[in-house]
C-alpha positions in Angstrom: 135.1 10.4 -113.9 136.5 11.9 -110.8 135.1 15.5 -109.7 137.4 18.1 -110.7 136.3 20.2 -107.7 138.3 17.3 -105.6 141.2 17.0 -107.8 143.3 19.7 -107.0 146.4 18.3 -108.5 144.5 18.6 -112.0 143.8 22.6 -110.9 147.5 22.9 -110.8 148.8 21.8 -113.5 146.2 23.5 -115.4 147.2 26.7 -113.3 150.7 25.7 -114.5 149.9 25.3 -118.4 147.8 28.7 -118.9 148.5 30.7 -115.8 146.1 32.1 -112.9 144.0 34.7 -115.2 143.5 31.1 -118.1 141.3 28.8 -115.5 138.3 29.3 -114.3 136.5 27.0 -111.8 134.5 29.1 -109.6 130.4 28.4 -110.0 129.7 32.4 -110.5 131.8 31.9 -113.8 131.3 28.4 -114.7 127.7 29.3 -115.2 128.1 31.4 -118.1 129.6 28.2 -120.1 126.4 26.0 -119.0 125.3 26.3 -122.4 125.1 27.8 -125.7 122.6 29.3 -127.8 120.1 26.6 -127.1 119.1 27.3 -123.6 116.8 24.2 -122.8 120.0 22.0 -121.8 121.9 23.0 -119.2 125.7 21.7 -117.6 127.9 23.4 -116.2 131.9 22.4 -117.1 134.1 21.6 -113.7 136.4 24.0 -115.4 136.7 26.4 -118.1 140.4 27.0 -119.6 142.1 29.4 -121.9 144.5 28.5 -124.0 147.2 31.0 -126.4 148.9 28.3 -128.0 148.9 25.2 -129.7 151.6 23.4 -127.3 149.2 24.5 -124.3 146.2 22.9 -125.9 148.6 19.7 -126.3 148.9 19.9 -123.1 145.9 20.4 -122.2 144.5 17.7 -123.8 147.8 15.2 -122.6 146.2 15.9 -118.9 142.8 15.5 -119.7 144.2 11.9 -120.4 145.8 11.3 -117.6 143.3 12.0 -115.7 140.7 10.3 -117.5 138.6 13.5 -117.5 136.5 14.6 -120.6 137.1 17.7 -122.3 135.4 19.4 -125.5 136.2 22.7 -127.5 134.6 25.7 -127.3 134.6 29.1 -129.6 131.9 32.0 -128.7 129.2 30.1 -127.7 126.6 31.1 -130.6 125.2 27.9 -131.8 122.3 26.7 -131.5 121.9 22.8 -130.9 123.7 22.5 -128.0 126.9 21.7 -129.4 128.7 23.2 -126.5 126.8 21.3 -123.3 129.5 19.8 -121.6 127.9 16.9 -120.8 129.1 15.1 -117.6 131.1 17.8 -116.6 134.8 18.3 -117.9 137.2 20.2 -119.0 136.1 23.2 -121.3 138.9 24.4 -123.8 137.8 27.8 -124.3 139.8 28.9 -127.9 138.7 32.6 -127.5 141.8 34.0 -127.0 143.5 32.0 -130.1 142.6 34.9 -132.0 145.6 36.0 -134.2 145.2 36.4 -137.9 148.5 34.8 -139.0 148.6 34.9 -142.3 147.2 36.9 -145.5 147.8 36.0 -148.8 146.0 37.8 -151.7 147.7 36.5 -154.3 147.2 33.2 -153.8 144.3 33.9 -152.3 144.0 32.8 -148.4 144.6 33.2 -145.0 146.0 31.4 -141.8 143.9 32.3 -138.8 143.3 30.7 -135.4 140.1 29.5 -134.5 139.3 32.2 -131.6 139.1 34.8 -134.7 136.0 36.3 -134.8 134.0 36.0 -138.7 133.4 39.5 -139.3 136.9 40.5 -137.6 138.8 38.5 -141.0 136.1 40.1 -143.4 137.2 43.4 -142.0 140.6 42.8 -141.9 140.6 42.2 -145.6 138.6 45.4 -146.6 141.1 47.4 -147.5 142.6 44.6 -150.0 139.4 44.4 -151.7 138.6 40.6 -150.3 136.3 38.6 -147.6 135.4 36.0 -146.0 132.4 34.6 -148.3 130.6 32.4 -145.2 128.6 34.9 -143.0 126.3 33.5 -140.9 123.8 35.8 -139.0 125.8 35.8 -135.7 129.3 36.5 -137.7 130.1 39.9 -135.5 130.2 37.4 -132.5 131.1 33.9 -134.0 134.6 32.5 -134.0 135.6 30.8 -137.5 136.7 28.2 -135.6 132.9 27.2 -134.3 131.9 28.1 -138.1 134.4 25.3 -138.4 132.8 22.9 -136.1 129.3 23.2 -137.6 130.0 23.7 -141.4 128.0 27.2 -141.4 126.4 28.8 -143.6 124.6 32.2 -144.2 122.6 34.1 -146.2 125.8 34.7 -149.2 126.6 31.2 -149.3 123.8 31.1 -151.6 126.1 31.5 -154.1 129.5 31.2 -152.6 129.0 28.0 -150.7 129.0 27.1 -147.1 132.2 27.0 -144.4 133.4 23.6 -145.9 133.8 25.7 -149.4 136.6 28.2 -148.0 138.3 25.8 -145.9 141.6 24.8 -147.4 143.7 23.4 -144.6 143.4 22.6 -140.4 145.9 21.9 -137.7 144.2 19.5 -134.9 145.0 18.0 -132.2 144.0 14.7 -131.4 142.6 13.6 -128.1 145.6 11.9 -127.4 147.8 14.9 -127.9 149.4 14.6 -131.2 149.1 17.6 -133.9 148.4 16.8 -137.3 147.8 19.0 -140.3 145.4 18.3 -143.1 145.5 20.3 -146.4 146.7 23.8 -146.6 146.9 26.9 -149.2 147.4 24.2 -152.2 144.2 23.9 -153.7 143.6 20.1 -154.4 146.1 18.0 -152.0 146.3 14.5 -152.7 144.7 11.8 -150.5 141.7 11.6 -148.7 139.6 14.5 -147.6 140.4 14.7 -144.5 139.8 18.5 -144.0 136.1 18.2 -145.2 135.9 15.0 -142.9 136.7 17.5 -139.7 134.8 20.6 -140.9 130.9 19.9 -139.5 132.4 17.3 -137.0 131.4 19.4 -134.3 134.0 18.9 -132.3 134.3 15.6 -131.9 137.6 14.5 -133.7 139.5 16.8 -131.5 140.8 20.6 -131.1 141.0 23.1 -134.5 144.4 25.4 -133.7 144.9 26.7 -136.8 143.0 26.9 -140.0 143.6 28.3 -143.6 140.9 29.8 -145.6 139.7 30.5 -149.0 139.3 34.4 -149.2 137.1 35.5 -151.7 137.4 39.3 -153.9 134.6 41.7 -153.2 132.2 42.2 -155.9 132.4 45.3 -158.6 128.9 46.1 -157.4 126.0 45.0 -155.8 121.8 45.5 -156.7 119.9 44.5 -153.2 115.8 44.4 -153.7 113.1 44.4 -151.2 110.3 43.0 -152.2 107.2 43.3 -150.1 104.0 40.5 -150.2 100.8 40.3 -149.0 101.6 36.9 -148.3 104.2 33.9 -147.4 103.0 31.8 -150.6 103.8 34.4 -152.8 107.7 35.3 -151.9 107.7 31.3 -151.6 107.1 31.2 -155.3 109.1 34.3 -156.1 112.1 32.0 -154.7 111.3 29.5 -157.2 110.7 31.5 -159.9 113.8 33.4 -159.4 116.1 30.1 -159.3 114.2 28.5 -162.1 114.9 31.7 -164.1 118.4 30.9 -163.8 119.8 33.6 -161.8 121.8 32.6 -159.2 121.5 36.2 -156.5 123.9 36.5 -153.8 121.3 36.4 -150.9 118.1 35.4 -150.9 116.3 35.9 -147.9 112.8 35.6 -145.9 111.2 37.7 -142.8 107.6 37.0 -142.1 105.5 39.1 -140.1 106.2 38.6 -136.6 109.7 39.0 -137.1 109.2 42.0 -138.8 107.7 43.5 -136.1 110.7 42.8 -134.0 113.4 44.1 -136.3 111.2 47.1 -137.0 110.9 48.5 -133.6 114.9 47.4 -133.2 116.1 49.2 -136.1 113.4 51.4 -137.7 114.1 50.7 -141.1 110.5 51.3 -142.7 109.7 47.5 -143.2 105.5 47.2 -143.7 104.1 46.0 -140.7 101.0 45.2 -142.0 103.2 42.7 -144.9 102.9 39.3 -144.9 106.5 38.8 -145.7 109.3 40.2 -147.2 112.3 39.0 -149.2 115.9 40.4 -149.5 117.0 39.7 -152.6 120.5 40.6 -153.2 122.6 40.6 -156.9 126.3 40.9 -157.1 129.3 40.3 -159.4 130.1 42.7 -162.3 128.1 46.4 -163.0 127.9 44.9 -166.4 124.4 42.7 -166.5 123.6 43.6 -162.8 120.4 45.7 -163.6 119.6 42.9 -166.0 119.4 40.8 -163.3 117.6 43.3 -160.9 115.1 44.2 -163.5 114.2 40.0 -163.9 113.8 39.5 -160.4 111.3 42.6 -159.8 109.6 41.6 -162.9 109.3 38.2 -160.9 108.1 39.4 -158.2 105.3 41.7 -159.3 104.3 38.4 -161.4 104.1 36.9 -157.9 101.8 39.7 -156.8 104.7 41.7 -154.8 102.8 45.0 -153.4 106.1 47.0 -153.8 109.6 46.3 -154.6 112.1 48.5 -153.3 115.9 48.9 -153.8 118.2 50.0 -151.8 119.8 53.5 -153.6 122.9 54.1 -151.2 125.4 51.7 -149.7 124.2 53.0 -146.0 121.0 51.7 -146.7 121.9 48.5 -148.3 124.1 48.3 -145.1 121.1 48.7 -142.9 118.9 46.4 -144.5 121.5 43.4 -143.9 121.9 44.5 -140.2 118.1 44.6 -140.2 118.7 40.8 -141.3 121.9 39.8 -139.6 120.2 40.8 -135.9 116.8 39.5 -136.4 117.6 36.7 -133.8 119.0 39.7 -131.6 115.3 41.8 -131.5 113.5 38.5 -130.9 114.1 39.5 -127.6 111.4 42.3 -127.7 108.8 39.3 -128.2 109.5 36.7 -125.8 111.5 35.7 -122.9 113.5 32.8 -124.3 113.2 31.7 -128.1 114.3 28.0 -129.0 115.7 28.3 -133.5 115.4 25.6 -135.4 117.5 24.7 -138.6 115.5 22.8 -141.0 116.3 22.3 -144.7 113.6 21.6 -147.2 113.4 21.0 -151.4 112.7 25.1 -152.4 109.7 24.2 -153.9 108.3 22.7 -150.7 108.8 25.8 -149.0 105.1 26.6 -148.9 104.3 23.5 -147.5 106.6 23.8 -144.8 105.9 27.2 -143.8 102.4 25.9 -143.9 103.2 23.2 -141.3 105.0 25.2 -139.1 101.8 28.0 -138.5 99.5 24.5 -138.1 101.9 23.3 -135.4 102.0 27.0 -133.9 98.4 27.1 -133.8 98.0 23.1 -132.2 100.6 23.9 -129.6 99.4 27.4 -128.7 102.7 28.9 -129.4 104.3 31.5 -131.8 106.4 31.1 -134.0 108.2 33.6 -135.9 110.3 32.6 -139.4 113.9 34.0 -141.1 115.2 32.1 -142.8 118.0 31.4 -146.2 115.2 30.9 -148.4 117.3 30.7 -151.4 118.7 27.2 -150.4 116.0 26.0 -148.5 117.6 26.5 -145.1 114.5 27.5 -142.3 115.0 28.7 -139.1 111.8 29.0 -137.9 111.8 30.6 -134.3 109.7 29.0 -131.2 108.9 31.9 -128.7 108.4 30.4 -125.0 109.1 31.6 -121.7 111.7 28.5 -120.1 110.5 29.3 -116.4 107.2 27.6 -117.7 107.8 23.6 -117.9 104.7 23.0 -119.9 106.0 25.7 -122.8 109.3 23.9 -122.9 107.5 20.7 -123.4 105.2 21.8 -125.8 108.2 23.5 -127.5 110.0 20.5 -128.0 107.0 18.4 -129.1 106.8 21.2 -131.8 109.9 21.6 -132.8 110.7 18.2 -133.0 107.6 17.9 -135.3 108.7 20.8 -137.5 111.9 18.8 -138.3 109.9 15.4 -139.0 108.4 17.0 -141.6 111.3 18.4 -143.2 112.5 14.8 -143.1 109.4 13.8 -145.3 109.7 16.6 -147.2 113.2 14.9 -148.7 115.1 17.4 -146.6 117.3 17.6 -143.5 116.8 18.4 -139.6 120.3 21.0 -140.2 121.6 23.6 -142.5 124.4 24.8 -140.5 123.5 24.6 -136.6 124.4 21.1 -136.3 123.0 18.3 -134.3 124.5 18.8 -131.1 122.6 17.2 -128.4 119.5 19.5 -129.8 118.7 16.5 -132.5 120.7 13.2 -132.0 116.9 11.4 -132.1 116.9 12.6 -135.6 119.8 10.8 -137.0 118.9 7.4 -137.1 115.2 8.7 -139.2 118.4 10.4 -141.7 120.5 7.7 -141.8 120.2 3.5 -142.0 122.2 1.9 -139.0 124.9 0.9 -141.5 125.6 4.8 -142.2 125.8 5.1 -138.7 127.8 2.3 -136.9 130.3 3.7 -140.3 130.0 7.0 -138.8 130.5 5.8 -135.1 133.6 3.8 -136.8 135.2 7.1 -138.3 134.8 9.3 -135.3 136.3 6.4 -133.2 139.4 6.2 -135.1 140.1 10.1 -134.5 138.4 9.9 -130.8 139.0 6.4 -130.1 137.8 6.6 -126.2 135.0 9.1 -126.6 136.7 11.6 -124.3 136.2 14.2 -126.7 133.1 16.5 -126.9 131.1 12.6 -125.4 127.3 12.3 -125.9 126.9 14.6 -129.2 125.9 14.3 -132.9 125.5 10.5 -132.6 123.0 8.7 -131.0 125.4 7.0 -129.2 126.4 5.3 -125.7 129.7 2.9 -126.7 128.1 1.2 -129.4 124.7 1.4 -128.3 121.7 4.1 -130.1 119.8 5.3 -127.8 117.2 8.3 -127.4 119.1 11.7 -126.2 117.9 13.8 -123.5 116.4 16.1 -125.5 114.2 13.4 -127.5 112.8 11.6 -123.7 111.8 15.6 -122.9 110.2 15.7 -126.1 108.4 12.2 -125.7 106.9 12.8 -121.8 
């Protein structure tokens, strides 16, 4: 690949597409796009771009090619795998300033937004109709839809309402070669293949979301949101179970253990038990008729599971605070370490005592902490590694941890992501998921959309052309 830094032909025309304040190429700013949330892989982009429009990402892209420069898509920068390391350098299409909501259709029931729309920005946007956007992932007051796209997200409602894939009815792509195409749209069922659920969890790789209708979802009558309160992880494990097994289905259902509790605590002062083993937010929703049925169960399964205390939330303020105490756990990890590395395994519900098990034996082993929040309702844990990155040693122990965490989820029947993605974070894991047949199949798909790999190169499959080979992240790991 040339160096962009010497191609100042390509620095023009992009200068010509998006205009002086759209491209940045200076090192001062080019750092800022070096990564994403995970922090132990670092590249910098030659050149960061803002597009408005759907004919400037065509173009865009249509350069890119000419110039046979790579180039991969990126939203607000919040997730967690490294699914926005521009490896080898390249052209980063920043979609931040997409950002219009287009459409909104309560009728029928969705909306047409572009992919630099932030999640919480549609949910409040729809307030006053009475709707929402169901999939709310912990980062959703900085998160674009459009990286919620990339990485099929999920959060703690989609419990119940299902995960990004679930509200996606339609997309508008384009195609590393420049063309546009449109898959789906506000029709519920349109005939064919799949191919919006193909793209949605892609992670980029097929090519560049523009435009994207979604299922909006109406607000519930009412809501009953517990906290329950346990001397132990074991026994809001089993309240989990016990909860699903009795056939209620809550809205949220949600664990904080007690180092993260301390965090959150001194961030937001909210009155959570420091002296708790863990806690569990366990949310209701729907109809008032049956809700306090429901509420009732799931306290009577709790104190069955030795809960100390169950509380509930009596005002909308302090249901309000309780999910912001959730939603910005990652945020007050900060108080307990330098750098933190999340990981996003998913494990059978009843295995969740097991892993959590694991995870405080591999803690210990490693001499490192390890703090856990996590969807517990589905199974999704995102247990979080505290290091300090200036230290070599506690990045390599950290990887050597985490990477065990996830093989155990593996032989737990689970999965090494929920809703972060692979990225470059866990390519080593895919070939212990999936048989080489699933994934020359997979390398075949992603070909026919990104036939000469110049988009988003070097993520989600172990690949090199045809070749699987051990990522960066898995060698570091391995020393």
């Amino acid at each position: 690949m040339p160096a962009l830094s010497q191609s100042t032909l390509l620095f023009d025309r992009l200068l010509k597409i998006v205009g002086p304040e759209g491209v940045l190429s200076a090192v001062s700013d080019l750092v800022v796009y070096e990564c994403d949330g995970y922090t132990i892989e670092k590249h910098r982009p030659d050149a960061v771009v803002f597009p408005t429009t759907t004919d400037q990402v065509v173009e865009i892209v249509k350069l890119c090619g000419e110039c046979g420069v790579p180039f991969l898509p990126r939203g607000a920068g919040t997730s967690l795998a490294g699914g926005c390391l521009p490896v080898g350098g390249g052209v980063m299409i920043s979609l931040t300033r997409m950002k219009r909501i287009l459409e909104v259709n309560c009728r029928d029931r969705y909306a047409v937004i572009e992919p630099g729309v932030v999640n919480l920005w549609l949910t409040n946007h729809l307030k006053p109709q009475g709707f929402h956007f169901a999939p709310d992932p912990s980062s959703q007051g900085a998160c674009t839809i459009g990286g919620n796209v990339a990485t099929n997200s999920g959060g703690p409602h989609t419990l119940k309402y299902g995960v990004t894939v679930n509200h996606v009815l339609g997309l508008e792509i384009v195609l590393p070669d420049g063309r546009v195409v449109r898959t789906g749209g506000p029709a519920e069922d349109y005939p064919g293949f799949d191919l919006t659920g193909v793209i949605v969890g892609s992670e980029g790789t097929f090519g560049v979301v523009t435009k994207i209708w979604v299922r909006i979802t109406r607000n519930p009558e009412a809501y009953r949101t517990l906290l329950g309160v346990f001397e132990t992880v074991d026994d809001a494990t089993n309240t989990i179970s016990d909860i699903i097994g009795a056939g209620i289905i809550p809205g949220a259902l949600e664990m904080l253990d007690n180092l993260i509790l301390q965090a959150v605590e001194a961030a937001f002062h909210f009155g959570f038990p420091l002296d708790a083993g863990a806690v569990l937010i366990m949310e209701v929703d729907g109809l008032e008729a049956g809700l306090d049925a429901d509420a009732e169960c799931i306290i009577e399964i709790a104190k069955e599971n030795r809960a100390r205390e169950v509380r509930r939330a009596s005002t909308e303020a302090e249901r309000l605070l309780l999910w912001k105490s959730r939603k910005q756990a990652f945020g007050a990890v900060g108080r307990l370490a330098p750098s933190y590395c999340t990981q996003d395994g998913v494990v059978p519900r009843t295995k969740l005592p097991h892993i959590l098990r694991v995870i405080q034996e591999i803690g210990r082993r490693y001499d490192l902490r390890i703090a856990n929040v996590f969807h517990a309702g589905d199974g999704n844990i995102h247990p979080i590694v505290l290091f300090d990155e200036r230290d070599a040693a506690q990045v390599k122990r950290v990887l050597a941890a985490s990477h065990e965490i996830l093989d155990d989820c593996i032989a737990c029947g689970g999965s090494v992501t929920g809703e972060h993605g692979i990225g470059v974070e866990k390519i080593d894991f895919m070939p212990k998921l999936f048989s080489p047949d699933d994934l020359a199949m997979m390398i075949r798909l992603r070909s026919a959309f990104n036939p000469e790999g110049r988009c988003s190169p070097a993520k989600m499959l172990p690949t090199a052309g045809a070749c699987i080979e051990q990522s960066k992240a898995g060698r570091r790991a391995a020393l």
